[in-house]
C-alpha positions in Angstrom: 0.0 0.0 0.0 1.8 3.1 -1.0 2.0 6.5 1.6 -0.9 8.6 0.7 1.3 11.7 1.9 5.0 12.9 2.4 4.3 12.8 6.1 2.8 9.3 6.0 6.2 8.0 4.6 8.3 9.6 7.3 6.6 8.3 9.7 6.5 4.9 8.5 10.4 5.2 7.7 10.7 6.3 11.0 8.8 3.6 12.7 10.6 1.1 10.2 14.3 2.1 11.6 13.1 1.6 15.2 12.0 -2.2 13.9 15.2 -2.8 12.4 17.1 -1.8 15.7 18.4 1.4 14.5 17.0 4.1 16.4 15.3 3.7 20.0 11.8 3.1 20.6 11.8 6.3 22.8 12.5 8.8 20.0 9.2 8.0 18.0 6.1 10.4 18.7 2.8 10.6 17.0 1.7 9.0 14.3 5.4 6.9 13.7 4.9 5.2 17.4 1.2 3.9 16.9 2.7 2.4 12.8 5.7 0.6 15.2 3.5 -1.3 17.5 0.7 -1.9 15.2 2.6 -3.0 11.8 4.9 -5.4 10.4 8.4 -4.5 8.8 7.0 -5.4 5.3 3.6 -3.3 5.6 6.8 -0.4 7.0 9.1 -0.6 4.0 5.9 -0.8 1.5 4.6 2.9 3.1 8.4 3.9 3.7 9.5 2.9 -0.1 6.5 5.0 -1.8 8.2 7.9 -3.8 7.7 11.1 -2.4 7.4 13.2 -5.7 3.8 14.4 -6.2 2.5 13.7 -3.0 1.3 16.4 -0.7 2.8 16.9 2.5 -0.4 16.0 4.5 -3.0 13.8 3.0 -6.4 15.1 3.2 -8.8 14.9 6.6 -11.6 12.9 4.9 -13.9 13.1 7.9 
């Protein structure tokens, strides 16, 4: 599933690094922290891997 926004894939590429060991769990806030406990590396590197160009910075509140 690609990142619907530029923010989306930071957080998921933030959230991936804490999987893979390489940053602590205590540096994630918002959005990245909930994508750590509640996916797996492979849904992480499918949002993280999504090229940025064209997307938005924030996708759009649909509610």
């Amino acid at each position: 599933m690609p990142a619907k926004s530029k923010a989306q894939q930071k957080a998921a590429g933030a959230a991936l690094s804490v999987k893979r060991g390489d940053t602590k769990k205590s540096e994630l806030k918002g959005a990245s922290r909930s994508m750590e406990k509640s996916m797996s590396e492979k849904e992480l590197e499918d949002l993280a891997s999504t090229q940025r160009k064209g997307k938005p910075e924030h996708a759009e509140d649909r509610s």
